[in-house]
C-alpha positions as CSV (number, residue, x, y, z in Angstrom):
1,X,0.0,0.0,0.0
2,X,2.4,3.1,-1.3
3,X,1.2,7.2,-0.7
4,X,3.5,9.8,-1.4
5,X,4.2,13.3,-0.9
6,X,7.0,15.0,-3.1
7,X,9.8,12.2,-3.8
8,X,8.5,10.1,-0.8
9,X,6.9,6.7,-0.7
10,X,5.1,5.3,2.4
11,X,4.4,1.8,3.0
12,X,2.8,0.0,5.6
13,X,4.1,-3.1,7.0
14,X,1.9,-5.0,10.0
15,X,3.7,-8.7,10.3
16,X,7.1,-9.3,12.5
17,X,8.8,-10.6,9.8
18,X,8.9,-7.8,7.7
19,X,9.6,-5.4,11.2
20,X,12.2,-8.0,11.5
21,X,14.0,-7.4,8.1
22,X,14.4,-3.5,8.9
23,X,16.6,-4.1,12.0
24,X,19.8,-3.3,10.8
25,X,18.5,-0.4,8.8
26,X,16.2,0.9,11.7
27,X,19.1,1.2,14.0
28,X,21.3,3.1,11.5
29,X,18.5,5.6,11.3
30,X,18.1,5.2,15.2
31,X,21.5,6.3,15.7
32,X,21.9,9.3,13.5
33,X,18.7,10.4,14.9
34,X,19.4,13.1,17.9
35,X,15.4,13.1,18.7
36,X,14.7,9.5,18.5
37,X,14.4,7.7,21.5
38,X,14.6,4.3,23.5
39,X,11.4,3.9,23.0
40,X,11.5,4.1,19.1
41,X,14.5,1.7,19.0
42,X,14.5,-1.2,16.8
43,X,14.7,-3.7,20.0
44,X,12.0,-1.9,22.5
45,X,9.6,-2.0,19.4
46,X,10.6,-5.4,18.8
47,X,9.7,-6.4,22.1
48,X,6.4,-4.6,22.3
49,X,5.4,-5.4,18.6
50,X,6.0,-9.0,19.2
51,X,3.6,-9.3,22.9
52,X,0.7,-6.7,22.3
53,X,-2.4,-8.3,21.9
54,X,-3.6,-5.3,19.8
55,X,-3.2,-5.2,16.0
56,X,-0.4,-2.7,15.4
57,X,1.4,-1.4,11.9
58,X,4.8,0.2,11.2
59,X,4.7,3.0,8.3
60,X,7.8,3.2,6.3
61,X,9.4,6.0,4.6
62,X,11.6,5.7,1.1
63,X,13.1,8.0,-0.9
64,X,11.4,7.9,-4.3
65,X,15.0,9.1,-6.2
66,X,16.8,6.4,-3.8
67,X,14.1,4.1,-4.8
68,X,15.0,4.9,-8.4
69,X,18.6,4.3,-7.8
70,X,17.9,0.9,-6.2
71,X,15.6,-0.6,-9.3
72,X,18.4,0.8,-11.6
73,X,21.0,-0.8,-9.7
74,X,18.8,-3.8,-9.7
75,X,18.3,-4.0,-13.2
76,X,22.1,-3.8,-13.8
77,X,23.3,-5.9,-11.0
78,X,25.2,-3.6,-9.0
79,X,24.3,-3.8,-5.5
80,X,24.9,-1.2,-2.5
81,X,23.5,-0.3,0.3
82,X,21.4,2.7,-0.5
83,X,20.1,0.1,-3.0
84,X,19.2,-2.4,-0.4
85,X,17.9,-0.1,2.0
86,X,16.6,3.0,0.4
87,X,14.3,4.0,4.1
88,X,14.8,7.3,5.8
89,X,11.6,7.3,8.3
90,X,9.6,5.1,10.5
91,X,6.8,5.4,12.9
92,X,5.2,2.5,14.9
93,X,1.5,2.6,16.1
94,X,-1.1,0.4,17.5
95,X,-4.9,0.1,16.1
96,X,-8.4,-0.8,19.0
97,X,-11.5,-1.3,17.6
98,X,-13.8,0.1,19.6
99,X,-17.9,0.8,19.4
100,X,-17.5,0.5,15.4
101,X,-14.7,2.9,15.6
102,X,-10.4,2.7,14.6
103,X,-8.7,4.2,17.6
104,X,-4.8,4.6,16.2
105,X,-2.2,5.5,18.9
106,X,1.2,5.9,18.8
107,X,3.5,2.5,19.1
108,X,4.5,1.6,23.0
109,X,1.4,3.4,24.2
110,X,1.0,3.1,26.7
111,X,3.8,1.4,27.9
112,X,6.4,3.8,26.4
113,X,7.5,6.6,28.7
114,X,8.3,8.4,25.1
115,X,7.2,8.4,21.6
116,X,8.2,9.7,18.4
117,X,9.2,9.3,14.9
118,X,12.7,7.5,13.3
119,X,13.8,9.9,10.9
120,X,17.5,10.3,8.9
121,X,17.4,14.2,9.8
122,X,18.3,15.7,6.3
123,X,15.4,14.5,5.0
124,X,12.9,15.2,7.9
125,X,11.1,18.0,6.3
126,X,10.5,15.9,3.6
127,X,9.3,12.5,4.8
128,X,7.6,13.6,8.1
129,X,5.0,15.9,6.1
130,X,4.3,12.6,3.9
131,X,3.7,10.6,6.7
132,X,0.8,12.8,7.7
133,X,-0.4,13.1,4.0
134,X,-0.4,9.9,4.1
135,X,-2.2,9.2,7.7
136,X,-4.6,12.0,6.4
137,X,-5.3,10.7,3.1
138,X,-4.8,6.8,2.9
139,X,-5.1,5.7,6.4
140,X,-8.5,4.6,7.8
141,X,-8.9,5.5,11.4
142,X,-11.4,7.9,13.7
143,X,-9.4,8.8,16.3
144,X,-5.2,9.3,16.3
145,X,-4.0,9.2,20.3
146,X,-0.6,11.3,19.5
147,X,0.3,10.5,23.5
148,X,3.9,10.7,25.3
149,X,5.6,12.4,22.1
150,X,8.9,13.2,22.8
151,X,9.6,14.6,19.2
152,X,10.1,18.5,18.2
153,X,9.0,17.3,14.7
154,X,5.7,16.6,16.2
155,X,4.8,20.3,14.7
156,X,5.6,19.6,11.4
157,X,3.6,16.5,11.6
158,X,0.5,18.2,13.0
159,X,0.7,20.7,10.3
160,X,0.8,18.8,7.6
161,X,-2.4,16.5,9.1
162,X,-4.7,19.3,9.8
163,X,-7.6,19.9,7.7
164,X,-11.3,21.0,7.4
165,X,-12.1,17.3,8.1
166,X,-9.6,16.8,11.2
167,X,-10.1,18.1,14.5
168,X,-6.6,18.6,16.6
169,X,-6.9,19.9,20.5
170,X,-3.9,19.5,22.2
171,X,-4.2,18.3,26.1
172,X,-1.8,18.6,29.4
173,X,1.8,17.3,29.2
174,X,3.1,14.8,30.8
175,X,6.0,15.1,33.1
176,X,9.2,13.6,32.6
177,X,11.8,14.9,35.0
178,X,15.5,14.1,34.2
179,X,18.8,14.5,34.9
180,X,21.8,16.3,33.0
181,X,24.6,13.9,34.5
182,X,27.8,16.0,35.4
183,X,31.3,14.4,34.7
184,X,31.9,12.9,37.9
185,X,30.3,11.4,40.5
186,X,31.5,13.4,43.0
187,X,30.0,16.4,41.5
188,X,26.9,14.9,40.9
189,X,27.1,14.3,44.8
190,X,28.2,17.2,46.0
191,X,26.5,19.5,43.8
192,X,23.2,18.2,42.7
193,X,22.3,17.2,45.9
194,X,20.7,19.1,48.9
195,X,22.5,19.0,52.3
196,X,20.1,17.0,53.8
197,X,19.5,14.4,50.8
198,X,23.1,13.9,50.8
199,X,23.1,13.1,54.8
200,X,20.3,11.0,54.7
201,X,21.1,8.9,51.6
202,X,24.9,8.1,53.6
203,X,23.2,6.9,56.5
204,X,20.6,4.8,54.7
205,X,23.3,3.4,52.5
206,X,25.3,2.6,55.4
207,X,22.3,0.8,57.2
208,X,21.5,-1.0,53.9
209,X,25.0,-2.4,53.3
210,X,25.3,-3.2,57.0
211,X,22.4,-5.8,56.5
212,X,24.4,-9.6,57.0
213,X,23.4,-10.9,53.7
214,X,23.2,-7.9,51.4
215,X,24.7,-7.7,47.8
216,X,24.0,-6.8,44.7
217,X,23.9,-8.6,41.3
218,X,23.9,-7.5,38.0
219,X,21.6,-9.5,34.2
220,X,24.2,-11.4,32.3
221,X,23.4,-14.1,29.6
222,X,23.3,-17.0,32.5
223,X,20.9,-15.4,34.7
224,X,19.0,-12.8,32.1
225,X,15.4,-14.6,32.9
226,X,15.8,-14.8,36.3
227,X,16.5,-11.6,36.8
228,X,13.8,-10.4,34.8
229,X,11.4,-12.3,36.8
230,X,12.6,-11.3,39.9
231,X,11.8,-7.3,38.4
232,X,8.5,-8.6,37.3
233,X,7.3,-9.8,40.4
234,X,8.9,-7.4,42.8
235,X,6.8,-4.8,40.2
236,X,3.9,-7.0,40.8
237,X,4.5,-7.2,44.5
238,X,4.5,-3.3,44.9
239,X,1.1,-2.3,43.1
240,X,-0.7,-5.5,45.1
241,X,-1.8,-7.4,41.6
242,X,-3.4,-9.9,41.2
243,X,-3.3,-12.4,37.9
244,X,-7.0,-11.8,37.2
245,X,-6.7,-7.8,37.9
246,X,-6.6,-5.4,34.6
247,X,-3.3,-2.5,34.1
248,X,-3.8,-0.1,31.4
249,X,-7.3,-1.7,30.1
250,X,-5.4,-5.0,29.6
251,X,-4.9,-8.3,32.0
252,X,-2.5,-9.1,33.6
253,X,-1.0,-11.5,32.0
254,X,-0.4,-9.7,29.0
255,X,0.9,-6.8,30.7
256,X,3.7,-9.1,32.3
257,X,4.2,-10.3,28.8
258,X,4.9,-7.2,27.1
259,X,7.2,-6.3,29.6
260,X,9.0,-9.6,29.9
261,X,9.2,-9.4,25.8
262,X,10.6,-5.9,25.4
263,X,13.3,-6.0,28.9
264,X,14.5,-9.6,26.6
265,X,14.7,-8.1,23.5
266,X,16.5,-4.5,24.8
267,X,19.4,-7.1,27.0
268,X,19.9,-9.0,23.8
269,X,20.2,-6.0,22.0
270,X,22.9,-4.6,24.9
271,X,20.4,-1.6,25.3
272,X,19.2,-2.9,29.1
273,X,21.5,-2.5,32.5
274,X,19.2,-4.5,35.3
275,X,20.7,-4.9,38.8
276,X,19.0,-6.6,41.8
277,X,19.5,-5.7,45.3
278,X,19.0,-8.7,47.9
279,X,19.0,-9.2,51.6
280,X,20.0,-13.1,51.3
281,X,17.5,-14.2,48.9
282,X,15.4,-11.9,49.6
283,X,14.9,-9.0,46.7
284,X,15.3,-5.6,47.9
285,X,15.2,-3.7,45.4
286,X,15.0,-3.9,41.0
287,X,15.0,-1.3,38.7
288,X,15.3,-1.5,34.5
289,X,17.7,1.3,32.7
290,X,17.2,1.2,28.7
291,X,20.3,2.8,27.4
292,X,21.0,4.4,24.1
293,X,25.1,4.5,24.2
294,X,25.1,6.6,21.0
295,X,23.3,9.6,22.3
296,X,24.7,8.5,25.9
297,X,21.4,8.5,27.6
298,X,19.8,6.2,30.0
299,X,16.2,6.0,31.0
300,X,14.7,4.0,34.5
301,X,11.9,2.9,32.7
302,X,10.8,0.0,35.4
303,X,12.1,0.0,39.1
304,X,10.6,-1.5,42.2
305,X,10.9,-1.8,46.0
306,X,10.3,-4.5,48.3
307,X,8.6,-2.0,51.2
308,X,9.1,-4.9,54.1
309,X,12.7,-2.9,53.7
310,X,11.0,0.9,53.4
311,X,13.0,2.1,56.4
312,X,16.2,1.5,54.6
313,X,14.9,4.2,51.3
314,X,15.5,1.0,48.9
315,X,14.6,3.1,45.9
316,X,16.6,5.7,46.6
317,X,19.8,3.8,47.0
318,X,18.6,1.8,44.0
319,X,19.1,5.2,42.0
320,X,21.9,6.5,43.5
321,X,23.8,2.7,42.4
322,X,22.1,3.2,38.6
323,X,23.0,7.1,38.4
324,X,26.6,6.4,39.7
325,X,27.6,4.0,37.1
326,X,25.5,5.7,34.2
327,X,28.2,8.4,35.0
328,X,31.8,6.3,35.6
329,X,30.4,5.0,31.7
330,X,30.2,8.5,30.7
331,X,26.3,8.6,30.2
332,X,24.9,12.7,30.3
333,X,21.3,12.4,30.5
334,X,19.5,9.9,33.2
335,X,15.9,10.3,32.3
336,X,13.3,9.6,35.2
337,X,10.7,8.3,32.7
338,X,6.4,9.5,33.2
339,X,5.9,11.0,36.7
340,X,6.2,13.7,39.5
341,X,7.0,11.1,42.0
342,X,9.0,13.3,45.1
343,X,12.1,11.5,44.5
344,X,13.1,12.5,41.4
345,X,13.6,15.4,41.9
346,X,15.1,15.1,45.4
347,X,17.8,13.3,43.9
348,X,18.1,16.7,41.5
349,X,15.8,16.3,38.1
350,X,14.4,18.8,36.8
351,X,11.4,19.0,34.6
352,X,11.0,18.5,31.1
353,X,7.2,17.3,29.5
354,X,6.0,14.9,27.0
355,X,3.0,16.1,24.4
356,X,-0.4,14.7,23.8
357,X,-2.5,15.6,21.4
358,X,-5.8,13.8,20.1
359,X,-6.7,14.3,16.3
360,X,-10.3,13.1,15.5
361,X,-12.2,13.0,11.9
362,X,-14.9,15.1,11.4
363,X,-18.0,13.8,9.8
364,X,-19.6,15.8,7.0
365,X,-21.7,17.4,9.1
366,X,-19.7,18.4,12.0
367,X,-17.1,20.0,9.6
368,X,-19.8,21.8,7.6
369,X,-20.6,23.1,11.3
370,X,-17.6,24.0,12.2
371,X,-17.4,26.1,9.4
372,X,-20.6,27.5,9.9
373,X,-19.7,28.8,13.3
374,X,-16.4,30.6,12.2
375,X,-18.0,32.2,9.7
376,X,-20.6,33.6,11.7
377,X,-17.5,34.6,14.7
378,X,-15.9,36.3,11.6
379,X,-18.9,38.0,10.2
380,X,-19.6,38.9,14.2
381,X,-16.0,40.4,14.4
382,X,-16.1,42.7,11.3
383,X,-19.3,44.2,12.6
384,X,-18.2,44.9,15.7
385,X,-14.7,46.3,14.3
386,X,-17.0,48.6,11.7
387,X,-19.1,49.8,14.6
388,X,-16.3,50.7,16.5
């Protein structure tokens, strides 16, 4: 199924397989992409694309003159790899079915703390404006849920999406406090810190590391699922769970999935750091960091406390262990993920928001309406502006 806006061709692909193919590709654009996020990497997608129970598609971007070059090349038997690979964009999202109705929202919602698009960045003002011709045009949906966008391109998109028969409000951000990670840890210490966080995280790291049978232990290939597991159910633990509750209009069960699938997919793509602090065998504390070493930013997207131990500030100490070694591997932002939670920003983020915006098709009638009523505002206004 091909659109097109100027020289650009958009596809839709909806099967893993074909997601599957673009990996290499993906994470070349993922890389040379300075707004492109964890979120939108090749191996969180993976993960989420291949656990969602929802029906979900990935639009594709080419370059019609590199599409050119490829069939030439083709044709000729001379292969390269703008031949091979002729993609410069890529956005993921998920489709619901709901009272007769297509509800599209972006891909990860809502389990991504971010979204956004994949996008080489010389051609963005090109290929981002055809994936909204195209969503506009092609695409068969009522509602578009544009929710968490981390993405300055995001205007650009909307832009080129609005029309007579498109409604687009824009809603409250979401917080997403972070952290712009000195040089040192010392001076992340001594100078991000209050006087009285600094005093009080010593002493409870002195109490916690006092405790007979305390250590710490870190996901390698040998232990990668029970570590996971050990996350999972400490997450589980803390929000009181049970299998048959719903999280996020979803069970259980496939809530635990998606999260198993994408923490899998990100450690075997060496985008995951996971440590476990124990008490014996008892957990203490978990927490997940997605990392992007090219753009040297880590995010705790999943962390979680055993509270039988609440006395000794588990999460805390749990960030102060993550946000030390982010730094000794020279990591500059540490992103807190969705949330105002008191912590954060004890521990010194400061606060940065995610965008949502809700685009809805207009029937026939509502746009005629709507056009009504502005013109009646604008015949309104010039009468009052000649009386005056």
């Amino acid at each position: 199924m091909l659109g097109g806006h100027d020289r650009m061709n958009v596809t839709i692909i909806d099967t893993i397989d074909q997601f599957n193919k673009l990996r290499t590709t993906w994470n070349d654009i993922h890389a040379k992409d300075p707004d492109a996020t964890v979120f939108d990497s090749w191996a969180w997608l993976h993960g989420w694309l291949e656990s969602t129970p929802r029906k979900w598609l990935v639009l594709v971007v080419q370059h019609h003159d590199s599409l050119q070059c490829a069939q030439a090349n083709h044709v000729h038997g001379v292969t390269t790899q703008i031949a091979s690979e002729p993609y410069v964009a890529f956005v993921a999202f998920s489709a619901l079915e709901h009272e007769s109705k297509t509800i599209l929202s972006m891909g990860g919602y809502p389990h991504a703390d971010h979204t956004g698009f994949v996008c080489l960045p010389e051609y963005a003002n090109e290929a981002i404006p055809a994936l909204a011709v195209f969503m506009r045009e092609q695409l068969q949906w009522d509602t578009l849920r544009l929710a968490n966008v981390f993405d300055p391109r995001l205007d650009l998109f909307l832009n080129h999406l609005s029309s007579k028969r498109i409604s687009i409000e824009e809603g409250k951000g979401t917080s997403c406090p972070y952290i712009p990670l000195p040089e040192t840890w010392d001076q992340y210490f001594n100078e991000f810190l209050g006087s009285s966080t600094r005093r009080n995280l010593r002493n409870d790291l002195n109490k916690i590391q006092r405790l007979e049978g305390f250590h710490v232990t870190e996901i390698q290939n040998d232990n990668a699922e029970s570590h996971i597991e050990t996350l999972l159910a400490l997450w589980q633990s803390r929000w009181e769970l049970k299998d048959d509750d719903l999280y996020m209009n979803l069970r259980l069960e496939d809530v635990l999935n998606i999260k198993r699938s994408f923490l899998r997919s990100c450690f075997e793509e060496n985008r995951l750091w996971l440590k476990i602090l124990w008490d014996g065998e008892t957990p203490i504390a978990g927490g997940a960091m997605l990392l992007d070493t090219t753009k040297k930013y880590f995010c705790m997207h999943k962390m979680a406390v055993n509270y039988q131990y609440a006395t000794y500030s588990p999460g805390n100490i749990y960030c102060l262990y993550a946000i030390r070694d982010a730094i000794e591997k020279g990591y500059r932002i540490c992103d807190f993920g969705k949330g105002t939670e008191t912590y954060k920003f004890s521990l010194g983020a400061i606060e940065r928001f995610n965008r949502n915006v809700v685009a809805a098709k207009v029937g026939l009638i509502m746009a005629m309406r709507k056009r009504l009523k502005i013109r009646t505002r604008l015949k309104r206004l010039t009468e009052s502006l000649a009386a005056s």
